[in-house]
TORZABA-110429 format. One record per residue (C-alpha): residue in one letter; x, y, z. Coordinates in steps of 0.001 Angstrom, whole numbers, padded with zeros to 6 digits, always signed. Example, Ala and Ser with C-alpha at 12.3 -4.5 7.8 and 13.67 -1.06 7.14 Angstrom:
! residues 2
A+012300-004500+007800/S+013670-001060+007140/
//
This chain:
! residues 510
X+102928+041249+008905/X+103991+040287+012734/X+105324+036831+012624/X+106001+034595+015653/X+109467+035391+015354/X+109033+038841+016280/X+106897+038117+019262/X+109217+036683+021581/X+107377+037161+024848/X+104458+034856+023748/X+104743+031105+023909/X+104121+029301+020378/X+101038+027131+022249/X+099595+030522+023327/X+099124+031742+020106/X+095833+029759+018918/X+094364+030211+022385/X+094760+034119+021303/X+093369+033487+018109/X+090281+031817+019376/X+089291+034262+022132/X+090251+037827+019749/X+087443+036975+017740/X+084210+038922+019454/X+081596+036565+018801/X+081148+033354+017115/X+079334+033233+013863/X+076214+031155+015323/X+072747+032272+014644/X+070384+032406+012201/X+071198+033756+008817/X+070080+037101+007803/X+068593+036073+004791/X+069082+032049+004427/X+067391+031637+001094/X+070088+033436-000307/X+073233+031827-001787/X+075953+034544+000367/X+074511+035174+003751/X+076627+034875+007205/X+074728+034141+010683/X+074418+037447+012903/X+075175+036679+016400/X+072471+037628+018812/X+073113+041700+019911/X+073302+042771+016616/X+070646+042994+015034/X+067568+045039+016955/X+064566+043986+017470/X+060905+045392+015845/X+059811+046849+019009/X+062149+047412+022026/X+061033+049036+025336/X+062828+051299+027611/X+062571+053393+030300/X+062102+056410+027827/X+059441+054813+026067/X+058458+051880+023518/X+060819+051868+020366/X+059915+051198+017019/X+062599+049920+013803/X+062127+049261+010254/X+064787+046804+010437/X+067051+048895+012776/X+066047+052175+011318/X+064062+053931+014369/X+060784+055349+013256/X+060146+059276+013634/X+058144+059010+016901/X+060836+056674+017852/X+064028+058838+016740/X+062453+062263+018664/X+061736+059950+021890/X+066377+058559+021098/X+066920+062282+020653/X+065162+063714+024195/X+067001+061237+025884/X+070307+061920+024566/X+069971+065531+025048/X+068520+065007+028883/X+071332+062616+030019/X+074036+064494+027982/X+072751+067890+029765/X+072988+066103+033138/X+076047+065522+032681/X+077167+068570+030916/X+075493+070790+034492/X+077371+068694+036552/X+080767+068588+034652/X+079832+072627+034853/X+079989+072986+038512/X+083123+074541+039326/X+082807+076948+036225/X+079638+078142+037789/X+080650+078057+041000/X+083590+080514+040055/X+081265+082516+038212/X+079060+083510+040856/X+081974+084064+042964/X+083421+085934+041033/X+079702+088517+039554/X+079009+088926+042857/X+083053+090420+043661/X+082821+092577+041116/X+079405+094170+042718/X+081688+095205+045291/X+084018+097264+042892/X+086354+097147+039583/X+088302+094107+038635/X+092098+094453+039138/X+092090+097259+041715/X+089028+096202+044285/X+090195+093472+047450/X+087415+092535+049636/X+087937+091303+052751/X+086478+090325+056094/X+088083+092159+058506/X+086021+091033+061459/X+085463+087280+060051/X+083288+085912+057780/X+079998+085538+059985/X+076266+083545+058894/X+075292+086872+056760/X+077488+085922+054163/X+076146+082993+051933/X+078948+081244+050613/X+080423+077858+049897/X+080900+076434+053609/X+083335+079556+054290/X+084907+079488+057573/X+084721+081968+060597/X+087575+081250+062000/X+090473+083831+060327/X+089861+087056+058237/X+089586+086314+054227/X+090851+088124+051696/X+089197+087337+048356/X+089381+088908+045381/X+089423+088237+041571/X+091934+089485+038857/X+091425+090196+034688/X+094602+089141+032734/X+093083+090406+029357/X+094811+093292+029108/X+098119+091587+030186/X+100514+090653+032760/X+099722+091426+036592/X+101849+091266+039334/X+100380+090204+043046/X+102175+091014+046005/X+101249+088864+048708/X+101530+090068+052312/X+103327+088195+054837/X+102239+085752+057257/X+098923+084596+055187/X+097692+081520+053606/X+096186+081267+050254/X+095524+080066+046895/X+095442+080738+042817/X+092233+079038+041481/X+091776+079844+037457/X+088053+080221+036042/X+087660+076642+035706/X+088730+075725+039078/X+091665+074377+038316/X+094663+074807+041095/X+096994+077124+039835/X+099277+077789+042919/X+099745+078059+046667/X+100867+081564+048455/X+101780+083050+051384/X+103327+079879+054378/X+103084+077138+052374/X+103285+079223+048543/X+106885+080137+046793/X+107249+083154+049421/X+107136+080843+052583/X+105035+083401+054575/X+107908+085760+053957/X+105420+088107+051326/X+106379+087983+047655/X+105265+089468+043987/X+103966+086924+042086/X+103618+087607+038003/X+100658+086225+036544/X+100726+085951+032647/X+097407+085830+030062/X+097334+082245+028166/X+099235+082089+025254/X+101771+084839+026854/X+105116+085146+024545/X+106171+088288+025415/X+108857+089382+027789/X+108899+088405+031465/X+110575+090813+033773/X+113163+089238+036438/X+112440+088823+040361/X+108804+087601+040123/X+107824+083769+041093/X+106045+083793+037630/X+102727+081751+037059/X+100749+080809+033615/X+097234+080497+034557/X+094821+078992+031953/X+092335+081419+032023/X+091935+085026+031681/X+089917+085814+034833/X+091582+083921+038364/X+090572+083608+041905/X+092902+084729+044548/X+092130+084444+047978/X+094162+083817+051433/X+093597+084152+055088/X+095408+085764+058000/X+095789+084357+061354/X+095478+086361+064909/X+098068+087297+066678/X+097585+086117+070869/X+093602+086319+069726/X+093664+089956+067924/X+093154+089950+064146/X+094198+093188+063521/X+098076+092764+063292/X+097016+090502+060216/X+094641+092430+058535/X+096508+095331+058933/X+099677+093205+057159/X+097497+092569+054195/X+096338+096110+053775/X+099438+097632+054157/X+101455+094946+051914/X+099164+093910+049279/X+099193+095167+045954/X+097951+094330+042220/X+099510+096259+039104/X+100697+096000+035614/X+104851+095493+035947/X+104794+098964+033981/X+103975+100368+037262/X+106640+097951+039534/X+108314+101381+040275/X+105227+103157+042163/X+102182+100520+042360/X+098868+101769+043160/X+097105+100815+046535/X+094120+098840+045821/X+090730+099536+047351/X+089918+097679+050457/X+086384+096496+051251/X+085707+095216+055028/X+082922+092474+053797/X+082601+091793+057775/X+079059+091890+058463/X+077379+092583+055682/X+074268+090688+053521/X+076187+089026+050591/X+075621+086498+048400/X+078245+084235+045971/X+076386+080876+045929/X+074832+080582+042190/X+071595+079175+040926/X+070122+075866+039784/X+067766+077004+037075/X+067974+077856+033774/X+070048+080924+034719/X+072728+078011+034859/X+073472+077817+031547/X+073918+081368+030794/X+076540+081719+033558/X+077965+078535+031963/X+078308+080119+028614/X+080066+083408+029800/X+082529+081430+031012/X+083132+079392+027805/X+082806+082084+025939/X+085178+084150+027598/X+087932+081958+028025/X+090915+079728+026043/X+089221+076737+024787/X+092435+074846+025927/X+091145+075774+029909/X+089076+072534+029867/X+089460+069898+028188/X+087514+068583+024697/X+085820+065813+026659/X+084067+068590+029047/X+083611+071075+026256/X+082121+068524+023950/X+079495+067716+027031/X+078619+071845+026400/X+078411+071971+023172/X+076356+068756+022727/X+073604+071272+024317/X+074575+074395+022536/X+077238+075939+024790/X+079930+076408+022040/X+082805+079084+021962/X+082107+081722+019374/X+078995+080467+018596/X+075280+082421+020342/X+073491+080561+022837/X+070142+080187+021860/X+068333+076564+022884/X+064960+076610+021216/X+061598+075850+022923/X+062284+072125+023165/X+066232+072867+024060/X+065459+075457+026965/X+062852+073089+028288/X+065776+070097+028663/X+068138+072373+030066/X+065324+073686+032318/X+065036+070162+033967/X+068439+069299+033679/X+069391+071875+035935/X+066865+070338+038726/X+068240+067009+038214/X+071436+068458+038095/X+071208+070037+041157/X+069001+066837+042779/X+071665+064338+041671/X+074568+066680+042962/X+072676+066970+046911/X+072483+063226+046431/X+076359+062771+045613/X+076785+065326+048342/X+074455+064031+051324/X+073167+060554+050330/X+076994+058981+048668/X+076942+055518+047698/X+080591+055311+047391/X+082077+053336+050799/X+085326+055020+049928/X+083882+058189+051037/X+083803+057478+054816/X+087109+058368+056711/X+086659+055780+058974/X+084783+052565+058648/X+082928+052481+061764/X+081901+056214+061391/X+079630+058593+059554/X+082950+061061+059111/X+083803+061988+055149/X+086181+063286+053077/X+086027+066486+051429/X+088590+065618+049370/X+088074+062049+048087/X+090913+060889+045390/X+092786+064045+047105/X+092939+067589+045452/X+092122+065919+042137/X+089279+064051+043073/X+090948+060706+041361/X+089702+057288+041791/X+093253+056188+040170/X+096429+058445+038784/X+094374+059868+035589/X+091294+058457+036089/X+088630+061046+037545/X+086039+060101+040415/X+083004+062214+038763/X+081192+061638+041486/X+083785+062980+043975/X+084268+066160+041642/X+080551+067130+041266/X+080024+066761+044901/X+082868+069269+046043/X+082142+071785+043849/X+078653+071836+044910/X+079542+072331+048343/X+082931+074199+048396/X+084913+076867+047742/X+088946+076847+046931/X+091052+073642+045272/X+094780+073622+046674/X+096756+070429+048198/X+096892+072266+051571/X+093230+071788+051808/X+094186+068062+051677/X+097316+067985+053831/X+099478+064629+053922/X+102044+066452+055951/X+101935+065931+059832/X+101538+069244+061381/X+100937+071580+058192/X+098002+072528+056114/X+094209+071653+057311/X+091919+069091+057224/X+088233+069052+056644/X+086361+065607+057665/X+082568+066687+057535/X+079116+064898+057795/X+075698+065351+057496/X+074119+062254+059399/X+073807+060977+062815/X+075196+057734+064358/X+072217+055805+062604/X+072813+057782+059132/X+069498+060034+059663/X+070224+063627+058074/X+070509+065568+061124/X+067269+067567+062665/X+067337+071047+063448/X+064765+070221+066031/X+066550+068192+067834/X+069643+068060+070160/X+072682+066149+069335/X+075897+065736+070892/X+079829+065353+069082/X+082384+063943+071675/X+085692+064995+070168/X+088428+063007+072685/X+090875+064835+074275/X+093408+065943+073316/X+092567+066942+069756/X+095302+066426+067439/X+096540+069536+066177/X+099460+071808+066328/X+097301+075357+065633/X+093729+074657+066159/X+090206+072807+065339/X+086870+074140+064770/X+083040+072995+064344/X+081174+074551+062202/X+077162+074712+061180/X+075558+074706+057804/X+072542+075238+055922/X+071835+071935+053838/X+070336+074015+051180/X+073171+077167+050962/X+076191+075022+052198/X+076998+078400+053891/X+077026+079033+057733/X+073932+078349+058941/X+071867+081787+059715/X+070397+081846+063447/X+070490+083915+066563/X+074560+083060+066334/X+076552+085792+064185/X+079421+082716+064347/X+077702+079016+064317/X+080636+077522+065853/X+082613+075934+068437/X+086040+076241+068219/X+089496+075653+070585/X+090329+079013+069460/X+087888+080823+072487/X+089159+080897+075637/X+085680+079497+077438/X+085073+076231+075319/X+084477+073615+078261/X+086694+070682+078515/X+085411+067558+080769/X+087618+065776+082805/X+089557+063412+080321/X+090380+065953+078071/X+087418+065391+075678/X+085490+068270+074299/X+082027+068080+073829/X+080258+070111+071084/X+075997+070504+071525/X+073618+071412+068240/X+070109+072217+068837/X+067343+074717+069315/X+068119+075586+072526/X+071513+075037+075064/X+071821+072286+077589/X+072265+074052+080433/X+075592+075038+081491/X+076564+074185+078080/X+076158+077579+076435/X+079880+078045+075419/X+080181+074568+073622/X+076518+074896+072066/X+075436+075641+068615/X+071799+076819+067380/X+069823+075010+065235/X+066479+075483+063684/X+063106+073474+063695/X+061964+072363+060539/X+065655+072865+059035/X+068738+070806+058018/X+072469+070782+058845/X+075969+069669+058494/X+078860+070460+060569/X+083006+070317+058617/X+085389+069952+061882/X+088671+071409+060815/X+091828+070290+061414/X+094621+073243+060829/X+098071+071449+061298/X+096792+068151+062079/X+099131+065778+064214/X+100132+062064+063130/X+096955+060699+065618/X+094767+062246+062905/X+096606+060805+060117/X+097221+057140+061666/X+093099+056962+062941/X+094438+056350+066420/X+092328+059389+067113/X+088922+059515+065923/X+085828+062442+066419/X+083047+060629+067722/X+079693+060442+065756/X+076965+063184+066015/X+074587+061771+068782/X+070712+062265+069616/X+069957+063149+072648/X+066963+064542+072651/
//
């Protein structure tokens, strides 16, 4: 028994006052039965009423026991909110997924790198990708065992596991410094022997996203590209002595698409995922969310009639609810700026944390409906390294932006950065580059004809047609459609970071 003695720290006349407010609720009320002789009054929220109504429907109890009409109505609705939350929880693990099936269209796992030697341009639907350096993107299988990765020099890029969890930096700001390195990547659970003079990484899952980016050299890309054909590799350390070349594909111009779907079809990407990988990947929080509508490891996926028909429109409430999170957010703490309609990509940083251990859901559902790639240099706090992403998808007056219409962004001069900054166009409904009579929807200070005005200040134009004489600094938009626009950051300055310098807001103008 704790005695007063061993609680030091609490003053003897606090003690009753702790007593009296530990106890929930007073015993006031009616007695449950007052004719009899051992009864004790029930405090009003106990005890249910007969009839209750909600916005699910009228309830019915015989005395707190819910009828059967009742009970299937409690049952619906704890299958429809727990599947809401279960799709959005299931973002990023879908997201990977249809990353990653359509990859491996483009050959076999382990030996197949993709990448866009010409740029990523508006043909290629994908999570706001940018067009601004070549990609490299491919995916590696650690089922069979331990893979080495040798990174080329002079890139930057990123480990993402199935789940979407960050598993490490490469390349500049990676373990190699930009100086190229081989990086071991080991299956979960790995005990076996780990060969010396590898930067050595335990990924959760089986199946992991690599990708990084090269950079031009005085405006040609090829130097890069070239690098990371010449220098990358992916083998088994069985084969350290004479690794095989992997097979390049140049993506550059070609129809593809890796966004994934909002339907039913959800699920079952879901499930391949869970079923496929370490239980530990997630955590039992987010797995118990799957399983509560049939998504268990080990286990078939088969929802009957009723089941399929709440995951059905949980997936277009999923998907509503995330381009409301994504477009419409509630959350102040998503603006950049008070006076402006500029947001984060990264709200509660590369974690998306309201507090240390404490998740913003809504923050998390949001990016990984509209991006692609987790890593801290995506969220730089470092003046002059990394990128930054601020983005919007409203006007001055908070009106989602018009396709039909023209619009100006003043960006003052000089922009803060110490490599370069870009605008970019999406598709509201894709969140990938927005497909027009442009191959590259963009203004950016890497061409050499971008038009500055007197005082420095750039000014970037979006609309169906070009003001005149503004041609260079113009982006095309479509009637009838949609848009956002990220402005990047790569190696912001301390302006950016101390809001002395701030992007103006997208003006109408016609």
């Amino acid at each position: 028994m704790t005695t007063r003695r061993e609680l030091p720290f609490v003053a003897a006349g606090v003690l009753p006052l702790l007593a009296r407010t530990a106890q929930a609720q007073p015993l006031s009320g009616t007695p449950a039965q007052p004719a009899l002789r051992y009864t004790t009054p029930i405090p009003t929220g106990v005890a249910i009423p007969a009839t209750v109504e909600t916005r699910f429907g009228r309830l019915n109890f015989f005395d707190g026991v819910p009828d059967a009409s009742s009970t299937g109505l409690i049952y619906d609705n704890l299958d429809q909110q727990r599947a809401l939350q279960a799709y959005l929880l299931g973002l990023p693990a879908v997201n990977q997924a249809a990353n990653r099936n359509a990859i491996l269209t483009v050959g076999p796992i382990n030996s197949t790198v993709p990448i866009w030697e010409r740029l990523v341009d508006s043909r290629t639907v994908e999570l706001t990708a940018n067009n601004n350096t070549p990609y490299t993107w491919f995916w590696i299988d650690l089922r069979s065992g331990p893979l080495v990765v040798e990174v080329p020099p002079g890139v930057l890029g990123l480990i993402n596991d199935m789940f979407y969890t960050f598993v490490a930096d490469v390349g500049i700001i990676g373990a190699d410094r930009g100086q190229g390195g081989k990086y071991l990547l080991l299956p979960p659970g790995w005990s076996g022997e780990i060969p010396r003079g590898y930067e050595v990484l335990r990924p959760k899952t089986f199946q992991n996203f690599i990708g990084w980016r090269s950079f031009p050299v005085n405006g040609d890309l090829r130097p890069g590209v070239d690098a990371v054909k010449r220098f990358t590799k992916i083998y088994p350390p069985a084969q350290a002595s004479n690794p095989p070349t992997p097979t390049f594909v140049d993506m550059s111009e070609r129809p593809f698409n890796m966004v994934g779907p909002s339907d039913y079809r959800f699920w079952e990407m879901l499930n391949d995922v869970v079923q496929n990988e370490p239980t530990d990947a997630s955590d039992p929080i987010t797995l118990g969310f799957f399983a509560s509508v049939g998504i268990v490891k080990g286990r078939p996926f088969q929802p009957d009639a009723r089941m399929r028909r709440i995951l059905t429109e949980a997936a277009v409430a999923g998907d509503a609810t995330a381009r409301a999170l994504c477009y419409r957010a509630r959350d102040a703490e998503a603006r950049i700026f008070p006076d402006r309609r500029w947001r984060f990509a990264f709200q509660g940083g590369y974690k998306f944390e309201q507090l240390p251990g404490v998740t913003n859901l809504d923050a998390r559902a949001f990016f990984f409906f509209f991006a692609t790639g987790v890593t801290p240099a995506m969220d730089t706090r470092t003046v002059g390294e990394g990128s930054t992403y601020p983005w919007t998808a409203e006007d001055s007056s908070g009106n989602a932006l018009d396709g039909g219409k023209t619009y100006r962004l003043r960006l003052p001069g000089p922009v803060p950065v110490r490599t370069f900054w870009s605008v970019i166009v999406y598709d509201t409904q894709t969140r990938s580059m927005l497909q027009t009579n442009q191959r590259f929807p963009s203004v950016t200070s890497q061409s050499s004809d971008v038009q500055r005005n007197p005082d420095g200040s750039v000014d970037v134009w979006f609309g169906p047609s070009p003001p005149a004489g503004r041609e260079s600094n113009w982006v095309q938009t479509i009637q009838g459609k949609s848009w956002f626009t990220i402005l990047r950051l790569y190696g912001p300055e301390q302006p950016w970071f101390d809001q002395s310098w701030r992007p103006g807001d997208i003006e109408v103008v016609v």
